[in-house]
TORMARTOR-193703 format. One record per residue (C-alpha): residue in three letters; residue number from 0; x, y, z. Coordinates in pm, whole numbers. Layout:
N
pt resn=Ala&resi=NUM&xx=X&yy=Y&zz=Z;
...
This chain:
275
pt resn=Unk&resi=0&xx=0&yy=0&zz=0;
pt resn=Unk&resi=1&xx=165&yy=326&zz=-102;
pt resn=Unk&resi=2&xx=130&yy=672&zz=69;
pt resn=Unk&resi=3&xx=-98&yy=822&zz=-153;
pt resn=Unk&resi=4&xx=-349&yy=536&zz=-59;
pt resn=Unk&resi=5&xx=-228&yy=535&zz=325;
pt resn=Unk&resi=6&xx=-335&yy=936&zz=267;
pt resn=Unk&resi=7&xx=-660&yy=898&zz=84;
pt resn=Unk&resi=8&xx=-798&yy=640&zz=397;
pt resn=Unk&resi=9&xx=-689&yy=868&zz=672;
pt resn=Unk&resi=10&xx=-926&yy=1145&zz=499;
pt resn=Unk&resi=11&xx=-1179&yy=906&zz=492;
pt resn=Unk&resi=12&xx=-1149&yy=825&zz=884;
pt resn=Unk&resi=13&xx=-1100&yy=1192&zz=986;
pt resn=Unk&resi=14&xx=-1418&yy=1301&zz=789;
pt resn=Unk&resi=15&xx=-1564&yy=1030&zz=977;
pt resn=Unk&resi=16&xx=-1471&yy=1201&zz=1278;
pt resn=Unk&resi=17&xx=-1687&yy=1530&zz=1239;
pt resn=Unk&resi=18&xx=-2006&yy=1262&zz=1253;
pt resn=Unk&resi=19&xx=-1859&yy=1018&zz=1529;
pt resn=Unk&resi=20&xx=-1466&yy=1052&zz=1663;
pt resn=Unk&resi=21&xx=-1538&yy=729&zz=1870;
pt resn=Unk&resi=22&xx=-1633&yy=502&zz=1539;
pt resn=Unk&resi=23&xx=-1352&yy=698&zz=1342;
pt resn=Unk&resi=24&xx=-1101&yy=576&zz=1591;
pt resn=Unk&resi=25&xx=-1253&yy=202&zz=1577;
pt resn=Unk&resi=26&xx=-1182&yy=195&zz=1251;
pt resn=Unk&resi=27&xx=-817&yy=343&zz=1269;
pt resn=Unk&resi=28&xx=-736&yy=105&zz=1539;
pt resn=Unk&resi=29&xx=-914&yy=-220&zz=1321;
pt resn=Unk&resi=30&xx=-686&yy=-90&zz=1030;
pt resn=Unk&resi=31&xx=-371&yy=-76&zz=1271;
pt resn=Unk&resi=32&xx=-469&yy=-435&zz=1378;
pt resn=Unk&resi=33&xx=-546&yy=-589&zz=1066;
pt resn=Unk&resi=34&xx=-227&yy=-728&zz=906;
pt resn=Unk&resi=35&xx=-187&yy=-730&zz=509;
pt resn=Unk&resi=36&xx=50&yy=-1040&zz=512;
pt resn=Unk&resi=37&xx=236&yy=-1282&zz=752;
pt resn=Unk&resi=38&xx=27&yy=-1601&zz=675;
pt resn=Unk&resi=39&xx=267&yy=-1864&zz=563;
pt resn=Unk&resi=40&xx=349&yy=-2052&zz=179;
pt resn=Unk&resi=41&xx=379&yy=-2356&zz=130;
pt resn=Unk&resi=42&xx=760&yy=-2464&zz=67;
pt resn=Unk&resi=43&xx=739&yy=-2207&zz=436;
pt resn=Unk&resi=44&xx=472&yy=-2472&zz=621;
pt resn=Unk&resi=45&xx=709&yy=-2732&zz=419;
pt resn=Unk&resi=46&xx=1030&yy=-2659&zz=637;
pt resn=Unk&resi=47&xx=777&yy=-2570&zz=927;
pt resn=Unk&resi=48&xx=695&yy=-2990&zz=916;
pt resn=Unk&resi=49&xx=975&yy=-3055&zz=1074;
pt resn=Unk&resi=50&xx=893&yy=-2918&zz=1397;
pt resn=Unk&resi=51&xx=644&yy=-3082&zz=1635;
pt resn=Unk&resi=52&xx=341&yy=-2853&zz=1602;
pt resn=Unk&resi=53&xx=72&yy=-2773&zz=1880;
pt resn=Unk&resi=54&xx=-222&yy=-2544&zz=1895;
pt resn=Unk&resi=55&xx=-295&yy=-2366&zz=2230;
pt resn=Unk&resi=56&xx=-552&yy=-2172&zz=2244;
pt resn=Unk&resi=57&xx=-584&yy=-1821&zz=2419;
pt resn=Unk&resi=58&xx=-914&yy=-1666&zz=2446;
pt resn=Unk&resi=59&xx=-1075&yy=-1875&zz=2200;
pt resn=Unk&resi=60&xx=-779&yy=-1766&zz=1935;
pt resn=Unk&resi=61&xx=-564&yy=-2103&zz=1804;
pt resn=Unk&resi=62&xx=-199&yy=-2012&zz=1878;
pt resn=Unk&resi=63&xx=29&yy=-2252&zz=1616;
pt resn=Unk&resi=64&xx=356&yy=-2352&zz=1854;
pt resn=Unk&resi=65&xx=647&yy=-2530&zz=1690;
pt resn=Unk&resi=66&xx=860&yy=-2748&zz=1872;
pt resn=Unk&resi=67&xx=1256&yy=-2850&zz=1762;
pt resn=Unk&resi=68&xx=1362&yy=-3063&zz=2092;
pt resn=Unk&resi=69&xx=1688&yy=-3050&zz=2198;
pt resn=Unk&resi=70&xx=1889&yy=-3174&zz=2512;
pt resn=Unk&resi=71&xx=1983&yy=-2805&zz=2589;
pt resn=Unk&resi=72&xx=1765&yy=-2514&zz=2759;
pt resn=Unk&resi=73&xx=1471&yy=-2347&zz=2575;
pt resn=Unk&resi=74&xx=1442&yy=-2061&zz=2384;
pt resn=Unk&resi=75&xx=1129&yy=-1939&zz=2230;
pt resn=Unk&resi=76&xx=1159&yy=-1763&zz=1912;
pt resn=Unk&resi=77&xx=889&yy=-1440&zz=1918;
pt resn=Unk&resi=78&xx=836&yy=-1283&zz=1512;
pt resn=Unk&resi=79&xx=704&yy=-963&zz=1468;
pt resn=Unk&resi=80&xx=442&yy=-767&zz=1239;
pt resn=Unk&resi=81&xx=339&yy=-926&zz=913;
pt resn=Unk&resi=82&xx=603&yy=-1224&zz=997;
pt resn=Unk&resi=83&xx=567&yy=-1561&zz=1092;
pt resn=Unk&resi=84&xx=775&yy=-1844&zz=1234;
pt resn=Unk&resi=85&xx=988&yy=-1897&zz=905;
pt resn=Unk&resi=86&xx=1122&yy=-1546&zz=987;
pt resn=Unk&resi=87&xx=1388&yy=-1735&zz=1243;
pt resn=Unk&resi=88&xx=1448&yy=-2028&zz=1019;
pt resn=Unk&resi=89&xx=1817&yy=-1962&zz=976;
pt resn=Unk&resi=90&xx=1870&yy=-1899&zz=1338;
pt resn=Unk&resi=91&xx=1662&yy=-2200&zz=1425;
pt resn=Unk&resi=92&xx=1915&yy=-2421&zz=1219;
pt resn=Unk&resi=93&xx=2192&yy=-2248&zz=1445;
pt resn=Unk&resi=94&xx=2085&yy=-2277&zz=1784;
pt resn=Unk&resi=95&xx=1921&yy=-2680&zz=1694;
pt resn=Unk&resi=96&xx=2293&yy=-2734&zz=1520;
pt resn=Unk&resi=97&xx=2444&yy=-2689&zz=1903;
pt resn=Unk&resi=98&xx=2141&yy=-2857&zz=2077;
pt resn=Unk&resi=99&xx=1939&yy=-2635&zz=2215;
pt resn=Unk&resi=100&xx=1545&yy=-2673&zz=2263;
pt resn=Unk&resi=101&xx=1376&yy=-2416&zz=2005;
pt resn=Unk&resi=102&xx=1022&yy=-2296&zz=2055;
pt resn=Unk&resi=103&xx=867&yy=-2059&zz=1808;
pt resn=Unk&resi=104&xx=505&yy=-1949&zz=1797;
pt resn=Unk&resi=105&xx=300&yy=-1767&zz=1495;
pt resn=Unk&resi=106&xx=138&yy=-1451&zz=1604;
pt resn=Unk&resi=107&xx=-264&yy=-1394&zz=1614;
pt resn=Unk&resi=108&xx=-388&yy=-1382&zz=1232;
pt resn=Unk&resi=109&xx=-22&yy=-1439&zz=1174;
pt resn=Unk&resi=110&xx=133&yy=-1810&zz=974;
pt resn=Unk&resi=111&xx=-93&yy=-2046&zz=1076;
pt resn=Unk&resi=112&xx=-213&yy=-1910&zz=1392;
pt resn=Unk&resi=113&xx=-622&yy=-1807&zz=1395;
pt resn=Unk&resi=114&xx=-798&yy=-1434&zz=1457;
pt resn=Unk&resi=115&xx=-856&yy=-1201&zz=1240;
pt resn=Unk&resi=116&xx=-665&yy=-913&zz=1483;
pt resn=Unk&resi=117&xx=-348&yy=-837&zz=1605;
pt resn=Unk&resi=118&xx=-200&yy=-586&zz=1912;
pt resn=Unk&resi=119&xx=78&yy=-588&zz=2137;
pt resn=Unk&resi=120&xx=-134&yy=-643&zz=2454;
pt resn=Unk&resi=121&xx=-269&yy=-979&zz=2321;
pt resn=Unk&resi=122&xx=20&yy=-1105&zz=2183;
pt resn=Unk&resi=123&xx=217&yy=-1040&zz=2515;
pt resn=Unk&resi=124&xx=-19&yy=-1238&zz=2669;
pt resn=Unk&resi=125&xx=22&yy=-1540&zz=2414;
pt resn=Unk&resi=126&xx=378&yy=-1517&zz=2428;
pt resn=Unk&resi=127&xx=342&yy=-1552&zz=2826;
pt resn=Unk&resi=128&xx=75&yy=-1834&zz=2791;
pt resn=Unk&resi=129&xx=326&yy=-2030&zz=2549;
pt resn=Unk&resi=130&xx=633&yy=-1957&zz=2782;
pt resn=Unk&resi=131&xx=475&yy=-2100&zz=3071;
pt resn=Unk&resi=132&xx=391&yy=-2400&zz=2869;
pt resn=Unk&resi=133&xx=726&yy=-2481&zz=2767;
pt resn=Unk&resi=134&xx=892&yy=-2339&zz=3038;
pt resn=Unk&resi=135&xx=1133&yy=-2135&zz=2825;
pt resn=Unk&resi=136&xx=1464&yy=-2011&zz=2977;
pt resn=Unk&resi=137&xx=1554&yy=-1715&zz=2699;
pt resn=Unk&resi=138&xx=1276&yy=-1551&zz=2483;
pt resn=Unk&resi=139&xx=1438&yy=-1437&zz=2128;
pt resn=Unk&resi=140&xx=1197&yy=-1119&zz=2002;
pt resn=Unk&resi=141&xx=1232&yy=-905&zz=1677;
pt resn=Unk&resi=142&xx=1090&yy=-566&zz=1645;
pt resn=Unk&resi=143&xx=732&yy=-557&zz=1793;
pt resn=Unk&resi=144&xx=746&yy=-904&zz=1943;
pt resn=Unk&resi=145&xx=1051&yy=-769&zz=2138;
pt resn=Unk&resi=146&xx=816&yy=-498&zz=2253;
pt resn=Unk&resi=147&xx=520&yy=-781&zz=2356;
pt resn=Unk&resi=148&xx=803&yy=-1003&zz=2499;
pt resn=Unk&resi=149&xx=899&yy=-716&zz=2770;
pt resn=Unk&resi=150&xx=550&yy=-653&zz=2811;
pt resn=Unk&resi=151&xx=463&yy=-1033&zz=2855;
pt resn=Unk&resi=152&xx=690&yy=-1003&zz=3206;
pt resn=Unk&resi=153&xx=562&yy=-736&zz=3339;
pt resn=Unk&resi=154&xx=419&yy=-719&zz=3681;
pt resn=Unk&resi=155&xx=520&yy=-1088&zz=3742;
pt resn=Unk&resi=156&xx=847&yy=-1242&zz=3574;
pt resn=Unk&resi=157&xx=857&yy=-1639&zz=3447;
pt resn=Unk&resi=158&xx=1054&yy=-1831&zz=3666;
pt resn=Unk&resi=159&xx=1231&yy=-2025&zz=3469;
pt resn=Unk&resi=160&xx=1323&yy=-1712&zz=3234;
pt resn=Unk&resi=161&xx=1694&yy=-1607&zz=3271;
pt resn=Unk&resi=162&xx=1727&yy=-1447&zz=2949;
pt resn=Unk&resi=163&xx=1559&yy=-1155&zz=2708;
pt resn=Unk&resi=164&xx=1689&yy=-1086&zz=2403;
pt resn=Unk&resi=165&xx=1520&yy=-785&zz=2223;
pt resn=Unk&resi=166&xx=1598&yy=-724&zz=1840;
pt resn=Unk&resi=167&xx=1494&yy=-378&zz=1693;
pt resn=Unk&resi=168&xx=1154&yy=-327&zz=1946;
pt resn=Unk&resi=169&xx=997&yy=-49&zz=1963;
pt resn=Unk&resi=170&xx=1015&yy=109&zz=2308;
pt resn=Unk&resi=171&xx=688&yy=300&zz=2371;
pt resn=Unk&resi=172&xx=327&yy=296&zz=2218;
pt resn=Unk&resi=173&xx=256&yy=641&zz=2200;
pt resn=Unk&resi=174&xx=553&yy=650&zz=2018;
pt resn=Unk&resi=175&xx=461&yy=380&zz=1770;
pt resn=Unk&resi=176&xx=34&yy=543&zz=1734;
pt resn=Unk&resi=177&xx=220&yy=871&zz=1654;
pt resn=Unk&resi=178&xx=436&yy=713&zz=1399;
pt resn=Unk&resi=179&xx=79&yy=572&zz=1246;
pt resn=Unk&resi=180&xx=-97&yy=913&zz=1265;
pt resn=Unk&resi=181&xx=153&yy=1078&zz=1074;
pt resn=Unk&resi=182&xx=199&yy=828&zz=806;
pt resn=Unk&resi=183&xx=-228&yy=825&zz=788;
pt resn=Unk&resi=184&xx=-265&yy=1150&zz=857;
pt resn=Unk&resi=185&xx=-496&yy=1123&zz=1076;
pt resn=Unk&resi=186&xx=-590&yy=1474&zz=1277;
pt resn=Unk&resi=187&xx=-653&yy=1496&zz=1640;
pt resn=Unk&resi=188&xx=-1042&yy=1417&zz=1641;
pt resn=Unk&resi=189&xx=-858&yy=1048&zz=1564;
pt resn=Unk&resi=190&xx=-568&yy=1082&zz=1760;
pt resn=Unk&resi=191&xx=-810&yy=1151&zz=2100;
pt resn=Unk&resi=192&xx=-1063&yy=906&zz=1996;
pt resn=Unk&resi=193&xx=-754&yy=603&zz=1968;
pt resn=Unk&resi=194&xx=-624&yy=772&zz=2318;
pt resn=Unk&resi=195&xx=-979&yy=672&zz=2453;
pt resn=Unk&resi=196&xx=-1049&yy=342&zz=2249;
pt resn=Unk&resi=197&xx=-731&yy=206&zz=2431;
pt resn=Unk&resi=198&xx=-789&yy=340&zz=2768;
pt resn=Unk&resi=199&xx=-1100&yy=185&zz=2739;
pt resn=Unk&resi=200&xx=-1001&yy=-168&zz=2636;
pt resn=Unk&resi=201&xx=-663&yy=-172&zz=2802;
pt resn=Unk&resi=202&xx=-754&yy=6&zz=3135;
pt resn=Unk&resi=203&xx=-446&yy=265&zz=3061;
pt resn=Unk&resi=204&xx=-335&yy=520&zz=2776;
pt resn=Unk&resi=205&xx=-99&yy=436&zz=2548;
pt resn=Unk&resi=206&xx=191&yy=651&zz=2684;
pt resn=Unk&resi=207&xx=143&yy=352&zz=2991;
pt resn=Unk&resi=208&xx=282&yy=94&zz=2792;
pt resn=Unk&resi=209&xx=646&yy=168&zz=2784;
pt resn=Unk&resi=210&xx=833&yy=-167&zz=2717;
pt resn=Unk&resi=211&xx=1181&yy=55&zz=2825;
pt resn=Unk&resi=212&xx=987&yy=142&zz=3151;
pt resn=Unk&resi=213&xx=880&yy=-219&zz=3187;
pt resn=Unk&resi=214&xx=1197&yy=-380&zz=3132;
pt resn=Unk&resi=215&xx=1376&yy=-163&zz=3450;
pt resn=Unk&resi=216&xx=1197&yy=-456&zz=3676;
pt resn=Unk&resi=217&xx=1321&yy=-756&zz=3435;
pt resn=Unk&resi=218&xx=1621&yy=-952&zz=3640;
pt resn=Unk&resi=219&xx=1689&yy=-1172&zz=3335;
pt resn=Unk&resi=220&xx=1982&yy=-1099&zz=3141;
pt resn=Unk&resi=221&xx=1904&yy=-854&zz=2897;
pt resn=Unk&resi=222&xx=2045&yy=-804&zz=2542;
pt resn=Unk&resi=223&xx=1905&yy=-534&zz=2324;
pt resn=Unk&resi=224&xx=2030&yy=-509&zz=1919;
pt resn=Unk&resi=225&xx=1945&yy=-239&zz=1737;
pt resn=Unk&resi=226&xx=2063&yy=-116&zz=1414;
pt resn=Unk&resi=227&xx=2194&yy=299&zz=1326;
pt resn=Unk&resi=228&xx=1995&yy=279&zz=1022;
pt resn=Unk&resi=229&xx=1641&yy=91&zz=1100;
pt resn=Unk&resi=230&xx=1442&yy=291&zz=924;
pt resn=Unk&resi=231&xx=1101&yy=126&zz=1061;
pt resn=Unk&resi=232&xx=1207&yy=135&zz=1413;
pt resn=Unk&resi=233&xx=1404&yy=409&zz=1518;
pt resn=Unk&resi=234&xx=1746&yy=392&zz=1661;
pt resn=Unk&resi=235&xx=1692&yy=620&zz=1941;
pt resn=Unk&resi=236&xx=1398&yy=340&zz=2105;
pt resn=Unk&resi=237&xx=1664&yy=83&zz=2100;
pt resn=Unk&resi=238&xx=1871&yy=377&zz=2288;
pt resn=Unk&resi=239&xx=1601&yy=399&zz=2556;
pt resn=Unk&resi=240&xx=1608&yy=85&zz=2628;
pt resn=Unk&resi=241&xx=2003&yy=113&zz=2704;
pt resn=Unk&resi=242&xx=1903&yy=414&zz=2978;
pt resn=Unk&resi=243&xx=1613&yy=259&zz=3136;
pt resn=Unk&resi=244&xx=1787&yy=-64&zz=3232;
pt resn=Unk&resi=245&xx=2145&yy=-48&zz=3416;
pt resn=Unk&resi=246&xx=2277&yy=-393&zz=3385;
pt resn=Unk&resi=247&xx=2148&yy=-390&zz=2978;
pt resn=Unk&resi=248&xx=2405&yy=-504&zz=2691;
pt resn=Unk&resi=249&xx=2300&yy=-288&zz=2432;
pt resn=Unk&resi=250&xx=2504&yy=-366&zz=2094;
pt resn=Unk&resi=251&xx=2483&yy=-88&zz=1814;
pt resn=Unk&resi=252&xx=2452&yy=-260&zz=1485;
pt resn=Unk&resi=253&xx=2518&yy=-62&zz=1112;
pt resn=Unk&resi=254&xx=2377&yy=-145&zz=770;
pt resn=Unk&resi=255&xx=2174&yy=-463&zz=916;
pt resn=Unk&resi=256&xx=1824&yy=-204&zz=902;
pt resn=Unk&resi=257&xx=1512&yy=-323&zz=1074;
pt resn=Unk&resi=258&xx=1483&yy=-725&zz=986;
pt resn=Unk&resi=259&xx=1863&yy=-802&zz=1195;
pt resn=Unk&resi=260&xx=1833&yy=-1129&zz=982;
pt resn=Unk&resi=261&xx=2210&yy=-1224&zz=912;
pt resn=Unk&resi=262&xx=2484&yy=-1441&zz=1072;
pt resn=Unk&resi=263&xx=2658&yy=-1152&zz=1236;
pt resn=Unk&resi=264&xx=2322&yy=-1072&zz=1492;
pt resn=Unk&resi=265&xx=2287&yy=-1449&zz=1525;
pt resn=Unk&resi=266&xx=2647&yy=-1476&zz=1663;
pt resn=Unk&resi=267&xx=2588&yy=-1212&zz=1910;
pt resn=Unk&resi=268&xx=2281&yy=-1405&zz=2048;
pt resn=Unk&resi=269&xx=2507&yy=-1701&zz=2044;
pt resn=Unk&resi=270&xx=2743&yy=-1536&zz=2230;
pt resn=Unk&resi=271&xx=2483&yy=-1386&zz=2457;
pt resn=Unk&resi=272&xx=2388&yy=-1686&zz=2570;
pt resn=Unk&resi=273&xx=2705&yy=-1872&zz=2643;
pt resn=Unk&resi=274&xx=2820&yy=-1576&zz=2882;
């Protein structure tokens, strides 16, 4: 979808505004939730086979798990927007190839997971739901399943979890809804009315959920990578993740962008988690 198009909806939500802000910003935030792509091909499921698959279910939405077994801890593998399981495939192949216990889960109307919706709140609370399960050790999550990964501890940490390690997240929501206004255009009659819808279902604003905030209370071992040049996510959230937590190892990455995909980040998570 190009900008013009991204341009010509947000006049159509903020001229539904004048007649009813609170159904404009229902269907900004149902556009915001409703991903384009993510659902998986088939030579994708093909390689997908090979793990033991399981569906848990999380108010009443099927969750698709995938299971490598291995004689070493557990890490669970968490994709992020319009992604799906496959995304990790190369570091799957690296951490199974030294014998550690992969987990990797499809987001809600993500691969071969069920909804029709997607938001950070929900999938923090799948990614918890699926942690517990499995009893993970280290939770791997790129961009804004690093985000729901932070957010998944919050208030009370796993257990067994010793490790995070956070790949290009985005750091605050009312960073990431003003990043979405702009690019829709949406004017403030929107902006308020998505202020509200979320306070509403979520109990709190947006500016509440601050994963940087969250993670100050995380004891695990915490390794954040973000790249100079993401142009999706910003450098400077990966930076306030690096102040809000003391004991953080924050490695600056250059030319990788947003997707960190490549042998180099792999390595450092390696590296990570034989410290």
């Amino acid at each position: 979808m190009n900008e013009r198009i991204y341009k010509i909806i947000g006049f159509c939500v903020n001229l539904t505004s004048y007649f009813s802000s609170q159904y404009a910003a229902k269907l900004a935030i149902n556009l915001f939730s409703s991903p384009q792509k993510g659902r998986l091909k088939e030579d994708e499921n093909e390689y997908l086979n090979s793990a033991i698959q399981e569906d848990i279910y999380h108010n009443n939405i099927s969750i698709r798990t995938y299971h490598w077994k291995g004689s070493k801890e557990t890490i669970l593998l968490v994709h992020g927007w319009e992604s799906n399981t496959y995304r990790w495939k190369p570091l799957i192949e690296t951490l199974t190839s030294r014998n550690y216990s992969v987990v990797a889960l499809d987001a809600p109307a993500h691969g071969n997971s069920g909804g029709r919706y997607f938001n950070a709140i929900l999938y923090s609370q799948c990614i918890r739901v699926v942690a517990n399960k499995f009893k993970v050790n280290t939770i791997v999550g790129h961009s804004v399943g690093g985000t729901s990964s932070i957010i998944s501890q919050h208030g009370t940490l796993l257990k067994s979890l010793q490790n995070i390690v956070s790949l290009g997240a985005p750091s605050d929501f009312i960073d990431i809804f003003k990043r979405y206004e702009t690019m829709m255009g949406y004017n403030q009659r929107v902006s308020q009315g998505i202020k509200q819808y979320v306070l509403k279902e979520f109990n709190h604003l947006p500016e509440y959920f601050s994963a940087a905030n969250f993670s100050k209370d995380i004891k695990a071992n915490f390794l954040v990578v973000h790249d100079k040049k993401d142009r999706v996510v910003p450098y400077t959230d990966g930076l306030k993740f690096k102040k809000a937590h003391d004991k953080i190892q924050f490695i600056k990455t250059e030319g990788f962008g947003h997707r960190l995909k490549n042998d180099t980040v792999h390595n450092y998570v390696i590296d990570f988690l034989n410290a």
